[in-house]
N, C-alpha and C positions, 0 to 999 in steps of 0.2 A: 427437454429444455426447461429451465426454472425461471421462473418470473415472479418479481417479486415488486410492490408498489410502498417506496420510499416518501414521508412525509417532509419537508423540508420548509416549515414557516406554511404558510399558507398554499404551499405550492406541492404537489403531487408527481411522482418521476417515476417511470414505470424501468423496472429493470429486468434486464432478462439475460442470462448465463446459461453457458454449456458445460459448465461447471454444477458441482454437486449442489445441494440446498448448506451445508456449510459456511459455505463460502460466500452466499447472498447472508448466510444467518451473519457470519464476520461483518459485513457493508453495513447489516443493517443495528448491527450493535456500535461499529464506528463512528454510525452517521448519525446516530441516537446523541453519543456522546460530546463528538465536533459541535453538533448544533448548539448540545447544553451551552459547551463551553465558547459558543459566541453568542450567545442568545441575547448579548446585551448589543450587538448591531442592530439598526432600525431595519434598515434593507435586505430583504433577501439575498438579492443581488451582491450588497457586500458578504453580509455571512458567506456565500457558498464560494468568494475568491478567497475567503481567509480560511475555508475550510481546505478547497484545493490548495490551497501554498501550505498550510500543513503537512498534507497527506505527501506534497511534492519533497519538503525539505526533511521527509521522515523516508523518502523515497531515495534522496541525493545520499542522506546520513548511512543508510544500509549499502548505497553500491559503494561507498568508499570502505566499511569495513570488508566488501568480498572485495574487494580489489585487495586491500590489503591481507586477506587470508589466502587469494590466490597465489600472490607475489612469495609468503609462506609456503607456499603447496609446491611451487617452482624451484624452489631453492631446497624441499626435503628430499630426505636420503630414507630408503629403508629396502636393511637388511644390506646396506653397501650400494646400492642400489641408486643413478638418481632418477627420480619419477621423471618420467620423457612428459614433456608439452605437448599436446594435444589440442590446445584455445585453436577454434578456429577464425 
């Protein structure tokens, strides 16, 4: 397990993944940059609701392009062939 301790303003967040060191490396490079990019809120408390509704409507923005690519994947053909649905 990897654990890794996130600075956020004054405030220290201890994280821990069963996932690779990567992947905290990614958190801890996104959570570098969010913070920069609100650093002009006073509050902690607001910084990290405007860093989550980031993260969240960067989250909404990608399930709509797979939905959209899946809704593609459904509809192709290959080799004459049409790819059977499998979504559970």
């Amino acid at each position: 397990m990897a654990k890794r301790i996130f600075n956020l303003g004054l405030r220290k967040f201890v994280v821990e993944s069963d996932s690779n060191s990567d992947v905290l490396d990614y958190i801890e490079k996104r959570i570098i940059q969010l913070n920069n990019k609100y650093s002009y809120l006073s509050s902690i408390d607001e910084r990290f609701l405007a860093i989550i509704c980031e993260v969240l409507e960067e989250e909404y923005s990608n399930k709509l392009v797979i939905e959209k690519l899946l809704e593609k994947l459904k509809n192709y053909t290959f080799g004459g062939n049409v790819i059977e649905d499998r979504t559970i």
